[in-house]
C-alpha positions as CSV (number, residue, x, y, z in Angstrom):
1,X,250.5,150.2,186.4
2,X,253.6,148.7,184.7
3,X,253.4,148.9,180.8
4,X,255.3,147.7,178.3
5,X,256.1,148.1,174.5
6,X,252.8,145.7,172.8
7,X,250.5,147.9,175.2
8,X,251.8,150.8,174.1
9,X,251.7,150.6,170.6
10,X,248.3,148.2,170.5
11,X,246.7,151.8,172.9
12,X,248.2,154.0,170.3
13,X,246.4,152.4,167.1
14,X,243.6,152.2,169.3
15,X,243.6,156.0,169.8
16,X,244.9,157.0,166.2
17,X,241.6,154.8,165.1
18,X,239.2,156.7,167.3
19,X,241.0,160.2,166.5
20,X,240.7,160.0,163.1
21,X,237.4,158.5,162.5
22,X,235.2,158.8,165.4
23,X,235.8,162.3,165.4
24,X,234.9,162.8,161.8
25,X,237.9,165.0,160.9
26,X,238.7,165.3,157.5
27,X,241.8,166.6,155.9
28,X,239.9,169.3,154.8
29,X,238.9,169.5,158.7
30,X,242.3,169.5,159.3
31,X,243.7,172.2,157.0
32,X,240.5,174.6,158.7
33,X,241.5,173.9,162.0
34,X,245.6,174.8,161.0
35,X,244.4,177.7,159.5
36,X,243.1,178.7,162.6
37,X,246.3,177.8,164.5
38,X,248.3,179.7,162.1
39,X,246.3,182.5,160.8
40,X,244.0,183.3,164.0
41,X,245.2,182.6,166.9
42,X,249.1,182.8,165.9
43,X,248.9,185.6,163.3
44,X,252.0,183.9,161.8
45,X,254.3,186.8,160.0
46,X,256.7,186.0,157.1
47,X,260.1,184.8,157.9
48,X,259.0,183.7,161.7
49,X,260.6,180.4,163.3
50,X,257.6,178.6,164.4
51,X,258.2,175.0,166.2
52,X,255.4,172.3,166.0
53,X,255.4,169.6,168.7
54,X,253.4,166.6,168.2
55,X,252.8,162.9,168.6
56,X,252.9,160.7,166.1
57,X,249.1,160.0,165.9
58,X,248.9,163.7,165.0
59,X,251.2,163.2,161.9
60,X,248.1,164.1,159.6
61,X,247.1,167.6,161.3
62,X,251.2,168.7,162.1
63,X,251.3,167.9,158.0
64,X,248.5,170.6,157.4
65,X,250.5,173.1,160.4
66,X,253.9,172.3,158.5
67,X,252.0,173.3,155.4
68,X,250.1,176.4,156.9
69,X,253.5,177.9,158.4
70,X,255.1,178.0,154.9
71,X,252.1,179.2,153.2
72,X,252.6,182.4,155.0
73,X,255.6,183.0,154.7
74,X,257.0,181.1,158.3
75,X,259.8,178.3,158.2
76,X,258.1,175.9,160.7
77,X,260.6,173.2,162.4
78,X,259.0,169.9,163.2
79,X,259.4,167.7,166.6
80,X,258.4,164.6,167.2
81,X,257.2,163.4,171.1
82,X,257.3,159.7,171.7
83,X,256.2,158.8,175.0
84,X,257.3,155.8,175.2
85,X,261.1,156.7,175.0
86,X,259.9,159.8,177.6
87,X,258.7,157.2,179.7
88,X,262.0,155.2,179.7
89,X,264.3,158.6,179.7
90,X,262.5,159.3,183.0
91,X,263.2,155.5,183.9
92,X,266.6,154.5,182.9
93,X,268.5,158.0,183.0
94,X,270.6,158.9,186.3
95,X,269.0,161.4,188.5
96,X,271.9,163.9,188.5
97,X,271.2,163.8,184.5
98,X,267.7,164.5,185.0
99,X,268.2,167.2,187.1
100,X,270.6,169.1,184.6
101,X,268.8,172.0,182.4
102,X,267.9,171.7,178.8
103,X,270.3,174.6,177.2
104,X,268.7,173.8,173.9
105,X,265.5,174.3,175.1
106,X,266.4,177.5,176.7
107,X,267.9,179.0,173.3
108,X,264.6,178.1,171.8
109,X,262.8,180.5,174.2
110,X,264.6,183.2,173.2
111,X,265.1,182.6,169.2
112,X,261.5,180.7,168.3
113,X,258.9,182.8,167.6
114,X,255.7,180.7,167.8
115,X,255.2,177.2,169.4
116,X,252.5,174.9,168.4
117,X,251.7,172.0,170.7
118,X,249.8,169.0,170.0
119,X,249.0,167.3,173.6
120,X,247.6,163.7,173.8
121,X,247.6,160.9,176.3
122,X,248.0,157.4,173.9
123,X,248.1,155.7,177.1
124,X,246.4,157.7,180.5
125,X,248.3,155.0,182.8
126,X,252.0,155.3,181.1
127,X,254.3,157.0,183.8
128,X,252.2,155.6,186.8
129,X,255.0,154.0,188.0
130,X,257.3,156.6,187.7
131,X,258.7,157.7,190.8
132,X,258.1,160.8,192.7
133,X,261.9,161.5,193.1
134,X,262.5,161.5,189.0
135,X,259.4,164.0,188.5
136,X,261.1,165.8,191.0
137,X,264.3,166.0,189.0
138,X,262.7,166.7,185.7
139,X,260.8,169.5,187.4
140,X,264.2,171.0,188.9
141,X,265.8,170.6,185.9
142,X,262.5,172.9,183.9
143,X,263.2,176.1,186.3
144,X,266.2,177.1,184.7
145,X,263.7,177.6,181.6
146,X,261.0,178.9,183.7
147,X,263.0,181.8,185.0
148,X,264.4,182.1,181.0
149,X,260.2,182.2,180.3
150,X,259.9,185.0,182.6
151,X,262.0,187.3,179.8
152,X,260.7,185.3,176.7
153,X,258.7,186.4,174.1
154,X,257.6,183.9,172.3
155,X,253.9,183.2,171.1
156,X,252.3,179.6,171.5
157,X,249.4,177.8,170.8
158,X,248.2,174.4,172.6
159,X,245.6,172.1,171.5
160,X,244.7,170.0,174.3
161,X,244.1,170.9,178.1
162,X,243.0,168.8,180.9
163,X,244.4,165.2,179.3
164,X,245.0,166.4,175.7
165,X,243.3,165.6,172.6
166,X,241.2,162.6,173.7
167,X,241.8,159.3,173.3
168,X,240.8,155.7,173.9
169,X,242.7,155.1,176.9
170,X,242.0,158.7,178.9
171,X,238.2,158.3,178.0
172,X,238.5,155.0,180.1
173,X,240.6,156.0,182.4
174,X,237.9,159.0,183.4
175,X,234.8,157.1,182.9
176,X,233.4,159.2,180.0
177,X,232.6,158.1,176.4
178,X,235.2,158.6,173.9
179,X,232.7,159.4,171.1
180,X,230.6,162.2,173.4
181,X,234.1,163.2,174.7
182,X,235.3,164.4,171.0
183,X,232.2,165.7,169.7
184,X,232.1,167.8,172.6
185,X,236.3,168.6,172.3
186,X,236.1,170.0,168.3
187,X,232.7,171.5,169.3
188,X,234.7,173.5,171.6
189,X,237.2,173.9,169.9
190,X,235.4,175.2,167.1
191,X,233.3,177.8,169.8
192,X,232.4,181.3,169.1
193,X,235.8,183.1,170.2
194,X,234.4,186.7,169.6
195,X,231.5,185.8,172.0
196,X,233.3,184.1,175.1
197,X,236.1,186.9,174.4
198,X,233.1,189.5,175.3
199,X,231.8,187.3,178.2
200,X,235.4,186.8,179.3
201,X,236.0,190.5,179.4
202,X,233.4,191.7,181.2
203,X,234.4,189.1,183.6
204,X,237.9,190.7,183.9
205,X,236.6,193.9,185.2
206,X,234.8,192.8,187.5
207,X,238.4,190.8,188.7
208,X,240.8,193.8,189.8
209,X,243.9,193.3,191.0
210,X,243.2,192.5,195.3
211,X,239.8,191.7,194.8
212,X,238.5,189.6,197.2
213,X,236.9,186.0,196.3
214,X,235.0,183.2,198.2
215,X,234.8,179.8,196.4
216,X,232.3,177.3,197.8
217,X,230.7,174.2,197.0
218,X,228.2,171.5,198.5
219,X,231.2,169.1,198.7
220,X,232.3,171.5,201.6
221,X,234.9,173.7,199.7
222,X,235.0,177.0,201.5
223,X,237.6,178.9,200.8
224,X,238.5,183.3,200.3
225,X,241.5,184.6,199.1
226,X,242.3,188.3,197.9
227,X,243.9,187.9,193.7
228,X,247.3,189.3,193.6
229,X,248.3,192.7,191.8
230,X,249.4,191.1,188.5
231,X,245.8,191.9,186.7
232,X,243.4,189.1,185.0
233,X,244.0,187.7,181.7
234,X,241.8,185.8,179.6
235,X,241.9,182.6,177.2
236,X,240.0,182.8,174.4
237,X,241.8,181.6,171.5
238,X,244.1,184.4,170.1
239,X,247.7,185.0,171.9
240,X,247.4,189.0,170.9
241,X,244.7,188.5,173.8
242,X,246.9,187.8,176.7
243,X,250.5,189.4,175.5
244,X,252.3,190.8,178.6
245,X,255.1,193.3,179.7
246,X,257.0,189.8,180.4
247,X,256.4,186.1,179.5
248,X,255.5,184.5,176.6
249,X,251.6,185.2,175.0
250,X,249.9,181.4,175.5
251,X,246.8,180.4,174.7
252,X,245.4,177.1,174.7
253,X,242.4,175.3,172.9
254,X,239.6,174.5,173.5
255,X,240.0,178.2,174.5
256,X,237.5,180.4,177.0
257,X,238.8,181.3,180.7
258,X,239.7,184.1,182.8
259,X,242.4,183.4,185.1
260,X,244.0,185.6,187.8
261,X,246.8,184.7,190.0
262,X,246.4,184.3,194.0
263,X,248.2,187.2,196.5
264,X,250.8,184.3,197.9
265,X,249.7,185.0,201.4
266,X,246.0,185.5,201.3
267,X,243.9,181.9,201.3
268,X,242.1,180.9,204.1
269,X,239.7,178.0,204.4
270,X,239.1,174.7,203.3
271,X,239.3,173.0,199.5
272,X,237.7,169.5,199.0
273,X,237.8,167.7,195.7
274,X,235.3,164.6,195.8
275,X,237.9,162.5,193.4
276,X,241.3,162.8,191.9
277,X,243.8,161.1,189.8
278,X,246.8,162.3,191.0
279,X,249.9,159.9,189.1
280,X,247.3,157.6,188.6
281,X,245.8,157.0,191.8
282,X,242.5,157.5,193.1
283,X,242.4,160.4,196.1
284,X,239.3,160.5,197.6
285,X,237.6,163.1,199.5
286,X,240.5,165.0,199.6
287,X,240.8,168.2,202.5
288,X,243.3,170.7,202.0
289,X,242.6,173.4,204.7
290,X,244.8,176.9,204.2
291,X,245.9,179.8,206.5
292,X,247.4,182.8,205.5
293,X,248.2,181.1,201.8
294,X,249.4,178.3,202.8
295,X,248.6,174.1,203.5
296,X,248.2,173.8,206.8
297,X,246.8,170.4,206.9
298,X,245.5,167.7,204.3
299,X,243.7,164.9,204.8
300,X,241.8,162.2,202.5
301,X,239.8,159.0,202.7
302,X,242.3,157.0,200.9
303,X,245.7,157.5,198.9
304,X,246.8,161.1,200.2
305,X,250.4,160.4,200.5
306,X,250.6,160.1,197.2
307,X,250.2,164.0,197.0
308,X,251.9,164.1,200.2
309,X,254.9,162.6,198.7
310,X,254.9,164.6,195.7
311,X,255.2,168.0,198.1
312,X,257.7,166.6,200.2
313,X,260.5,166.1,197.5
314,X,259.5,169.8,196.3
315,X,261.0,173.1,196.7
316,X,260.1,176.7,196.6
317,X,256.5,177.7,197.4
318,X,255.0,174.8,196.6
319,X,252.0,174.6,199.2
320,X,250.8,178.2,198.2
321,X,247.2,178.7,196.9
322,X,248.0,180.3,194.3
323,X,245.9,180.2,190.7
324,X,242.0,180.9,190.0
325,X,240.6,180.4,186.9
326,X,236.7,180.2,185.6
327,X,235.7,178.2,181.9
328,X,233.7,180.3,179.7
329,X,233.4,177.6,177.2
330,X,229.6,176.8,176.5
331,X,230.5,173.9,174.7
332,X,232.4,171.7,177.2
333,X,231.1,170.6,180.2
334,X,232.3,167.8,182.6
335,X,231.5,164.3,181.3
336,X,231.8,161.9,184.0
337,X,235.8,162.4,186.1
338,X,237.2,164.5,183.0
339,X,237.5,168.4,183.9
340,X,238.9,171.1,181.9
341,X,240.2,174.4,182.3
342,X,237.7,175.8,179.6
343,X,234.6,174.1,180.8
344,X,231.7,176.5,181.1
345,X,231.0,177.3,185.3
346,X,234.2,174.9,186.2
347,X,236.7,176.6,188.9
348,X,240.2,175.7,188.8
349,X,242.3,176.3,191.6
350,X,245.7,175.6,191.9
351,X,249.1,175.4,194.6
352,X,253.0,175.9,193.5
353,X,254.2,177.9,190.3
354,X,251.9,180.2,188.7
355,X,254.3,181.5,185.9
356,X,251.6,180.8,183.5
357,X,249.2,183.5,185.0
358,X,251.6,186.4,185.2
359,X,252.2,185.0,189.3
360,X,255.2,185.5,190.7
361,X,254.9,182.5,193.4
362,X,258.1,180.1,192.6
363,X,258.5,176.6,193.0
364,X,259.3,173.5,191.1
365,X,255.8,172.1,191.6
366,X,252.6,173.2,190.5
367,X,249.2,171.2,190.8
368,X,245.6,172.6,189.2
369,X,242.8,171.2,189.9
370,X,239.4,171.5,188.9
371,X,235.8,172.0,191.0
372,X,232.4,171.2,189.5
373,X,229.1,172.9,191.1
374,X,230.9,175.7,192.6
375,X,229.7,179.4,193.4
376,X,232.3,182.3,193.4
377,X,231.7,185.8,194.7
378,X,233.9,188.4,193.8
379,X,233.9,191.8,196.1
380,X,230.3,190.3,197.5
381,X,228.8,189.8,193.9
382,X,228.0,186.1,192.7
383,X,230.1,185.5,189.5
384,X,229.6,181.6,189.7
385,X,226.5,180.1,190.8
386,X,226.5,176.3,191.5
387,X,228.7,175.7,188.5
388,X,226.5,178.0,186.2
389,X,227.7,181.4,184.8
């Protein structure tokens, strides 16, 4: 859907509106939940570079970060995303621009310390015209940074998973509530970490490097794959928590998963997601049947070339099974179309690059994508039962 400047900024004061008072944040709210950021889940040390990245309707809490950094003894850096000029860089910009790496940004990953990122979506429907060509160009111009990642390490913090920090326009454009959709975010947010860490690491031993899994649901999902030799991590809201012999320590809120990454060449079986939104379009009943790791065929009742399309200007493995993940979160559960990572008995699966697991599968695309009402078995024993821990 084409959009244009009014929309914009009349979806933005709408979402500013409903972040800062339907939510019931307070400053006070705000300084706990930087504290947090900074204190608990960074463990900020004096004299570290730490780079916040927000919108500008989350001016108030990168104010309490900026804050929370010096208070400690950091020097924080702040950076401002406007999607709107995003939007029209991806638009108006030549291709062979787009396609060029971000040295800056490279240099960053190996002299910042910490990252803080502050994900929303002002306006769910802004790049839907975008075409699949210039994603592909941004995303060949990331993997120079991707392979710098791979040596980096930096610690970071993101607030905001499946469709960021909610907001008018992605509550509407899932079907949910925006009220029930933030109570249940900072409820999350705000979860008991120590508890889900406990939960999440009995899970991990019981996920061992070649393990085998079978994920199934009443949709008709029925797949097994064998997880790779890289070891499971865990999300649950401190970075010291998944800090590896390479890469960067992430962790991302609302916080509570354990994650593993997929042996490239071991899927086998059929994935079907009842509804997607996929560049903003609707994919229904989509089929994506695997052998030996890889999409063999895919099929849906309406839309698939979309996805189709999106593959076919990638490179690199991009069509490998390659990412499981299970939420631990007790407090977030799906509400209507809108999944998360975190969400307590949700499976995500995912193709393409897995550099955020510890994978090693490399490619310029990567696509996760959440299952409800699931069962997993690992090595024979149920883990997941219909979407229920």
């Amino acid at each position: 859907m084409k959009t244009n400047i009014t929309h914009w900024l009349l979806s933005g004061l709408i979402s500013l509106f409903f972040f800062h008072y339907t939510s019931g944040q307070s400053k006070s709210d705000y300084m706990s939940i930087a504290d947090n950021i900074v204190n608990t889940a960074l463990k900020v040390q004096p004299g570290e570079v730490v780079v916040i990245n927000g919108s500008e309707s989350m001016l108030t809490l990168m104010h309490e970060l900026y804050v929370a950094v010096h208070k400690v003894g950091g020097k924080a850096i702040m950076e401002m995303n406007i999607p709107e000029a995003s939007k029209r860089v991806m638009m108006e910009t030549p291709i062979e621009y787009l396609e060029k790496p971000n040295s800056y940004r490279m240099m960053q990953s190996r002299t910042v310390d910490c990252f803080i990122n502050l994900n929303t979506t002002p306006d769910a429907h802004l790049y839907d015209d975008v075409p699949e060509e210039r994603f592909a160009a941004v995303r060949q111009a990331s993997q120079a940074l991707n392979q710098a990642n791979k040596s980096a390490h930096y610690r970071s913090v993101s607030l905001g998973q499946v469709g960021g920090i909610p907001t008018y326009s992605y509550s509407q454009s899932v079907g949910a509530d925006l009220y029930e959709m933030l109570d249940m975010f900072w409820d999350a947010v705000n979860a008991d970490y120590e508890s889900m860490s406990s939960r999440a690491q009995n899970l991990v031993k019981k996920l061992d490097p070649g393990s085998h899994v079978k994920v199934t649901s009443p949709e008709g999902t029925n797949i097994s794959f064998a997880l790779d030799n890289t070891g499971a991590r865990i999300n649950c809201g401190l970075t010291d928590e998944t800090v590896s012999r390479s890469g960067p320590a992430n962790t991302w809120l609302p916080a509570g998963e354990a994650y593993s990454s997929v042996a490239p060449t071991s899927a086998n079986g059929v994935i079907v997601i009842p509804s997607l939104d996929f560049r903003g379009t609707k994919i229904k009943n989509l089929k994506m049947t695997f052998e030996k790791g890889r999409i063999v065929n895919m099929a849906a009742d309406e839309n698939v070339e979309v996805l189709q399309k999106a593959l076919d200007v990638s490179s690199g493995m991009k069509d490998v099974l390659s990412i499981f993940d299970i939420g631990l979160n007790p407090h977030s559960r799906p509400l209507g179309d809108y999944l998360s990572y975190e969400m307590g008995g949700v499976v995500t699966l995912g193709i393409g690059n897995n550099s955020w697991t510890g994978g090693d599968v490399e490619s310029d695309f990567n696509f996760d994508f959440q299952l409800k009402n699931t069962s997993v078995m690992v090595n024979g024993t149920n883990v997941v039962s219909q979407g229920k821990l």
